[in-house]
C-alpha positions as CSV (number, residue, x, y, z in Angstrom):
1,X,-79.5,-32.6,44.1
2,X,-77.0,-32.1,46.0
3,X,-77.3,-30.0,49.4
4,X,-74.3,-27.7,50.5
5,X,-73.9,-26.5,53.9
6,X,-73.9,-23.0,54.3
7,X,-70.5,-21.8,56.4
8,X,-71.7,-18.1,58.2
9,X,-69.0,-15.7,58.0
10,X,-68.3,-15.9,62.2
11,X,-68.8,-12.1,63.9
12,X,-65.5,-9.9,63.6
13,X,-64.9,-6.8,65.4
14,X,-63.0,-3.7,64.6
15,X,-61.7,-2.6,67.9
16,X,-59.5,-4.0,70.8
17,X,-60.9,-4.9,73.9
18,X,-59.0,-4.1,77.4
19,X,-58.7,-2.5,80.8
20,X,-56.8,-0.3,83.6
21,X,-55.5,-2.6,85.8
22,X,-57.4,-1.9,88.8
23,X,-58.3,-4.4,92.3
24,X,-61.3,-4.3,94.6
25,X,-59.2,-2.7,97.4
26,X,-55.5,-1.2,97.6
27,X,-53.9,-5.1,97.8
28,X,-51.3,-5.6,95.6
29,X,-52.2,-9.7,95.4
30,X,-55.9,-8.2,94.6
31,X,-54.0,-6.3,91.9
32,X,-51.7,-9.6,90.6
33,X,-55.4,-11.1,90.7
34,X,-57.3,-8.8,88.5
35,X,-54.3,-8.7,86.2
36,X,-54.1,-12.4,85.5
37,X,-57.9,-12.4,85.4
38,X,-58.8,-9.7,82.2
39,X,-55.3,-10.0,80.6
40,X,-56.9,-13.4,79.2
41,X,-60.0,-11.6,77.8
42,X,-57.9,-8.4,76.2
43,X,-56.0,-7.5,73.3
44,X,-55.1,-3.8,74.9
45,X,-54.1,-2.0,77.6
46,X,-55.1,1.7,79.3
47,X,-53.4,3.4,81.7
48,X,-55.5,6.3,82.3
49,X,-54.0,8.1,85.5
50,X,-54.5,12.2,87.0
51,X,-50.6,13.6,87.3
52,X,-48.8,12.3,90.4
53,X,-48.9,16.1,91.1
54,X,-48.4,15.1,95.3
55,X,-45.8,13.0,94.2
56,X,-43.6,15.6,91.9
57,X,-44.3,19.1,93.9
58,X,-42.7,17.0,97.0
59,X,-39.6,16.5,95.1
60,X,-39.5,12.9,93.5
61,X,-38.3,12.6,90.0
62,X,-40.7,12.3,87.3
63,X,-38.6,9.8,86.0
64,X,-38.5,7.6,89.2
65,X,-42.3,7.9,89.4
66,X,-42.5,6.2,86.4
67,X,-40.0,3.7,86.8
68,X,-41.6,2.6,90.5
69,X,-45.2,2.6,89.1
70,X,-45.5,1.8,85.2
71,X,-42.1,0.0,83.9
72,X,-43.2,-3.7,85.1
73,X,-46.7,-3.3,84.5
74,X,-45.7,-2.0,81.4
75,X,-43.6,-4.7,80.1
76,X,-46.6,-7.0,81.3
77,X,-48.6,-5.6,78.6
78,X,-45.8,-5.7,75.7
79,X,-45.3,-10.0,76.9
80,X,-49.3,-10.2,76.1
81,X,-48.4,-7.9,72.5
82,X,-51.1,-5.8,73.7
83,X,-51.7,-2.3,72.1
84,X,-50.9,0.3,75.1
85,X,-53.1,3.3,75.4
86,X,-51.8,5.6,78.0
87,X,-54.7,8.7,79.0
88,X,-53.0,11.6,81.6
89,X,-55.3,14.0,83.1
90,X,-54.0,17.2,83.6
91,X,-57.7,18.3,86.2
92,X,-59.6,16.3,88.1
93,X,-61.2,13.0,87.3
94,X,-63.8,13.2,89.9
95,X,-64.5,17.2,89.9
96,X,-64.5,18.4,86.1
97,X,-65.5,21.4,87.8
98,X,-62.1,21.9,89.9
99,X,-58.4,21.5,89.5
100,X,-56.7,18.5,90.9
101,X,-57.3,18.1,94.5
102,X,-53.6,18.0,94.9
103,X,-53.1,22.1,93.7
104,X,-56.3,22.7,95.0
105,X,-54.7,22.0,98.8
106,X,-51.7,24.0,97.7
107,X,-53.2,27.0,95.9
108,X,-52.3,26.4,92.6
109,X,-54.2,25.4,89.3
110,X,-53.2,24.2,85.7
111,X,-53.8,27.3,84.7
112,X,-50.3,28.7,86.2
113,X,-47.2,28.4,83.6
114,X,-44.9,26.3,86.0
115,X,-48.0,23.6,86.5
116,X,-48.0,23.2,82.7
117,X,-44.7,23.1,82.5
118,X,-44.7,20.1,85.4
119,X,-47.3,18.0,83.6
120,X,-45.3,18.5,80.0
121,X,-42.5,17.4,81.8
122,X,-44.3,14.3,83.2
123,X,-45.9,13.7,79.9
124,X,-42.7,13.5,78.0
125,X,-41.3,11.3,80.3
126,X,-44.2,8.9,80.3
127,X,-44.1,9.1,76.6
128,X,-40.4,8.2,76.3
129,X,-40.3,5.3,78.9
130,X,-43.6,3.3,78.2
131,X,-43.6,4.0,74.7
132,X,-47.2,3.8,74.1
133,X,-48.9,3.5,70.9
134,X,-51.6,5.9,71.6
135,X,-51.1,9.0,73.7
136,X,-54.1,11.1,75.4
137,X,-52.9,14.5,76.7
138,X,-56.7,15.4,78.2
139,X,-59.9,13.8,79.6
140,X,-63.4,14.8,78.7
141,X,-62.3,18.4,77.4
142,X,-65.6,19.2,76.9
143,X,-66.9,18.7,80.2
144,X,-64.1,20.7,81.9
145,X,-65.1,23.5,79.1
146,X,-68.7,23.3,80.2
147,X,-68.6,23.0,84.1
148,X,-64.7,24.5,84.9
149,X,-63.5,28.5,85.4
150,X,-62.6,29.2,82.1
151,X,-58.7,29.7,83.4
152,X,-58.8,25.8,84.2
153,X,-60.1,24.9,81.0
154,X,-57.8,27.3,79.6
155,X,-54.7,25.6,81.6
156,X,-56.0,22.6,80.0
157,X,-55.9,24.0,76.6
158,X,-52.6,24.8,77.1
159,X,-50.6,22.6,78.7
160,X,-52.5,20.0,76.7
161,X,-51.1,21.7,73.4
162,X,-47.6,22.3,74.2
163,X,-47.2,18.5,75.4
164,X,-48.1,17.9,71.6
165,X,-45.8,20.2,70.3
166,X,-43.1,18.7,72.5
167,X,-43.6,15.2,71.7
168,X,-43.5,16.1,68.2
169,X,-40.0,17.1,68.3
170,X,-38.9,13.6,69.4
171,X,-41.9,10.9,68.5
172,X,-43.3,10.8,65.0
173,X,-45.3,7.4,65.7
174,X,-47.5,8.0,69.1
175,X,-51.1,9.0,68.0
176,X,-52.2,11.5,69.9
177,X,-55.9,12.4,71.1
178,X,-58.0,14.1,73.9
179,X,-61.1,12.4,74.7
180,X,-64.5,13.6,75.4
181,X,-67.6,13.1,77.2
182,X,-70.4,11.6,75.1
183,X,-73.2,12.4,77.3
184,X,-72.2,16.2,77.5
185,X,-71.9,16.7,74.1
186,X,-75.5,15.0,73.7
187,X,-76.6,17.6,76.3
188,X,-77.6,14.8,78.7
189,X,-76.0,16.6,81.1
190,X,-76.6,20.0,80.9
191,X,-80.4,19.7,79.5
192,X,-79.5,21.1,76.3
193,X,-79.7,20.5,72.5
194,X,-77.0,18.3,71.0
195,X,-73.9,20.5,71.1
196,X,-70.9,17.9,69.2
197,X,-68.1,18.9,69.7
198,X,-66.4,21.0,67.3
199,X,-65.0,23.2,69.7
200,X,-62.7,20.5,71.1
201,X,-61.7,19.9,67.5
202,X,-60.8,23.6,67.0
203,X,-58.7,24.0,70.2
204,X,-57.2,21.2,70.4
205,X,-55.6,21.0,66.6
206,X,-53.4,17.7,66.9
207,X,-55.7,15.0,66.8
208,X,-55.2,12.0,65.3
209,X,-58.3,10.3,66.6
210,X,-60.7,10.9,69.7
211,X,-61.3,9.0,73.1
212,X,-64.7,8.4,74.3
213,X,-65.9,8.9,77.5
214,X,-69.5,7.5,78.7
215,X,-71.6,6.6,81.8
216,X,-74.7,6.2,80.4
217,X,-76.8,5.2,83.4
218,X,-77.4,8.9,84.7
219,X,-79.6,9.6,81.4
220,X,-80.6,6.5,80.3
221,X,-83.2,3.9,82.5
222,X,-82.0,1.5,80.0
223,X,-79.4,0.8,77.9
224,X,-82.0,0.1,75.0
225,X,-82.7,3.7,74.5
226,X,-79.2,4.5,73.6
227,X,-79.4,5.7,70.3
228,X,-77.5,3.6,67.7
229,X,-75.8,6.9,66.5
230,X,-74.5,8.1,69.8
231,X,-71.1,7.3,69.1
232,X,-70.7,8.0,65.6
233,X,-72.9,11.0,65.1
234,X,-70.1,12.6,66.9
235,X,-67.6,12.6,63.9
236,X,-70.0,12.6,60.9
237,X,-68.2,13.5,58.2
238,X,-64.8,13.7,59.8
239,X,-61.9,11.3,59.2
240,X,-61.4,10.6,63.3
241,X,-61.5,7.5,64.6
242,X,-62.3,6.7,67.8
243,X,-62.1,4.8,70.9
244,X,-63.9,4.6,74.3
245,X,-61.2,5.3,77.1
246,X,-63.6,5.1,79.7
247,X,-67.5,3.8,80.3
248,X,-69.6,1.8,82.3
249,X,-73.1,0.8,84.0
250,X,-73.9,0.4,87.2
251,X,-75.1,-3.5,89.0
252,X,-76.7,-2.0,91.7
253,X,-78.8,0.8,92.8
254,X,-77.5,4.4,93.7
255,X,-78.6,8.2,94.7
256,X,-77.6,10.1,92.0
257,X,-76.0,13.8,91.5
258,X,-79.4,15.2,91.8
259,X,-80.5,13.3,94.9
260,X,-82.8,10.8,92.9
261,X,-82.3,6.9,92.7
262,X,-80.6,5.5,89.4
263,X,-81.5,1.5,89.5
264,X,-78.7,-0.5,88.4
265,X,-78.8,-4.6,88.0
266,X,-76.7,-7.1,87.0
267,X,-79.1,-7.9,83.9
268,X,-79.3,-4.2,83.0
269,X,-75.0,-4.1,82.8
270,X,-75.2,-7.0,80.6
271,X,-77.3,-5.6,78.2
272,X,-75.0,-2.6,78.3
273,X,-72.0,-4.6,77.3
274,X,-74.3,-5.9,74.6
275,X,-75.1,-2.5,73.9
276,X,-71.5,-1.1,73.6
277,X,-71.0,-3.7,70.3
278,X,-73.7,-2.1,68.7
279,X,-72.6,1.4,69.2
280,X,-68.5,0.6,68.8
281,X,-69.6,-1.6,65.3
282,X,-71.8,1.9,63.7
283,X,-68.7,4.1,65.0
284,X,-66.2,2.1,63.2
285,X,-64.1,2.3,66.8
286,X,-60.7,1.2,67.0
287,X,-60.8,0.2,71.0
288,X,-63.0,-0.5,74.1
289,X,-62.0,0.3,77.9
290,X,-63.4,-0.8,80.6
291,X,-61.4,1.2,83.5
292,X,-62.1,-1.2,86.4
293,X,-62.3,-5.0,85.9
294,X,-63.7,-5.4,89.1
295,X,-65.8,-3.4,91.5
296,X,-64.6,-1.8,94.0
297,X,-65.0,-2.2,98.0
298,X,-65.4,1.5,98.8
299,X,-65.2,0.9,102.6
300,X,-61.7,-0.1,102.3
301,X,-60.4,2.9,100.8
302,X,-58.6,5.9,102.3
303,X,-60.8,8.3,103.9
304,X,-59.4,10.9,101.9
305,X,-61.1,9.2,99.3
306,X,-63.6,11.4,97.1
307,X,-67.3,10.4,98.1
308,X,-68.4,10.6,94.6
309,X,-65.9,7.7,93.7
310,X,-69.1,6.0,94.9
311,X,-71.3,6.4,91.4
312,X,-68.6,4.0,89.8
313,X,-68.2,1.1,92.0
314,X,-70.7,-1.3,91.1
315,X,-69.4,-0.9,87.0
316,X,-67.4,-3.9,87.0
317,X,-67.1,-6.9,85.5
318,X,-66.8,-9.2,88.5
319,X,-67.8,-8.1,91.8
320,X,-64.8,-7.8,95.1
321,X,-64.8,-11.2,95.6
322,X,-64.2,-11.9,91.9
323,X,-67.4,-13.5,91.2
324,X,-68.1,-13.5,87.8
325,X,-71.3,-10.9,86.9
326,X,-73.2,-11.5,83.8
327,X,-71.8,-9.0,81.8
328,X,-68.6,-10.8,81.9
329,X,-70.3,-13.0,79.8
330,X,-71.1,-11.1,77.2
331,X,-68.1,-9.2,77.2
332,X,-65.9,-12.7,76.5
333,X,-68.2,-13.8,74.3
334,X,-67.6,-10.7,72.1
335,X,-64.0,-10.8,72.5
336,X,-64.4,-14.1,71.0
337,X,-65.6,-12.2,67.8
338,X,-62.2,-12.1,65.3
339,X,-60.4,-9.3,65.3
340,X,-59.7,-7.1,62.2
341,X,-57.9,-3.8,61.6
């Protein structure tokens, strides 16, 4: 009898894997560094950035903005043939409660009709110069919704829908999606029910697909308890895909919003990254950011710096030096996994 060896199918995965390009400290050989470090272990790029709104309400060009800050970076990624995801946040990133701190120090707000009309502005342009394949016109919508004055979220709404319309008239191609935030809409934050999020889906009519945001470490001791589900229950029954356009675990310990200690470890990320297959794989996701390949070195940034920056520095994949943290491990060893669409 003969005896046939049995040839495994080897593991696949349906999304792309990549990063923000992002340094320990403001060093632009730090940033060369990280770049040439995950660009071998991605298939796609994120820029996920707040508007420059300093920058344009002191006079410089939208278009030079762009040109200074994205164009090289950008044709990085298209030399690598990596799928470009570009994220713009018309609020805050730190402060879903506020406006950016930017209009905030000058008395204005998205929710004024010449702000909306700066960030469509912006949008267009970085629409038309990078050319991205997937286009996100607001972060974590439902957070904003939840915690904001309802004239932010409102400004939001807005601007974020009149971007749409005005890419439309031009670009055909770019899918275009918000994202929201995973634990809010489990009520992990708020101490609710599950709430979904149908109401994003209602007010914000154009998607084509949804970006995830998740820092599960503030609800979770463990990344075991994650449900399998917490992804995907999201879009039951709803022809959405989505992606994760931002998320992350903590390496080390840190006082949380609420005053009490969240414990973070190197073993605990890893089996977060481990984790995130699981979760993508039942979704049926079509990407996976990590926003910061490395930590961060908090001490050497501006003192203008927002203090609560501080919950996300420990969430990368090497720490300042660029020592390699276990979860880098298991994050190359499921990029290995083939790639399918």
């Amino acid at each position: 009898m003969a005896c046939h060896k049995q040839n495994d199918n080897p593991p696949t995965r349906s999304f792309r894997m990549g990063f923000a390009n992002s340094a320990p400290r403001p060093d632009f050989n730090a940033f060369i560094q990280s770049l040439n470090e995950w660009s071998q272990r991605a298939d796609a790029a994120i820029i996920s950035t707040e508007i420059p709104w300093d920058s344009l309400l002191n006079g410089e060009s939208g278009y030079d903005y762009i040109i200074h800050n994205y164009i090289n970076l950008v044709q990085f990624y298209r030399q690598k043939n990596f799928t470009l995801w570009v994220y713009i946040d018309p609020e805050n990133g730190l402060d879903r409660k506020s406006d950016a701190d930017a209009l905030v120090k000058l008395g204005k707000s998205i929710a004024d009709s010449d702000m909306q009309n700066i960030y469509t502005g912006f949008v267009v342009l970085m629409d038309s110069l990078l050319m991205p394949d997937h286009l996100g016109l607001a972060l974590e919508t439902n957070l904003i919704r939840g915690s904001a004055d309802p004239a932010i979220y409102g400004g939001v709404k807005s601007a974020a829908n009149i971007a749409a319309t005005a890419i439309r008239t031009f670009d055909t191609k770019v899918k275009l999606s918000v994202s929201v935030q995973v634990d809010y809409a489990w009520g992990k934050i708020s101490g609710q029910p599950y709430i979904g999020i149908d109401q994003d889906l209602l007010d914000f009519p154009f998607l084509q697909e949804l970006g995830l945001s998740s820092y599960p470490y503030f609800n979770f001791g463990s990344p075991d308890e994650i449900p399998d589900n917490y992804y995907s229950r999201l879009v039951e029954g709803k022809n959405l895909p989505v992606m994760v356009t931002e998320s992350g675990w903590i390496s080390t310990q840190i006082t949380g919003f609420n005053g009490g200690l969240i414990t973070g470890t190197p073993a605990s990320q890893q089996k977060y990254i481990d984790r995130q297959a699981v979760l993508l794989n039942q979704a049926k996701a079509i990407s996976w950011f990590q926003l910061t390949f490395t930590d961060i070195d908090f001490s050497a940034l501006p003192p203008s710096t927002p203090q609560n920056l501080q919950y996300f520095t420990t969430i990368g994949l090497v720490d300042t030096s660029f020592q390699p943290k276990p979860a880098l491990s298991s994050w190359d060893s499921i990029f290995r996994h083939q790639y399918f669409h």
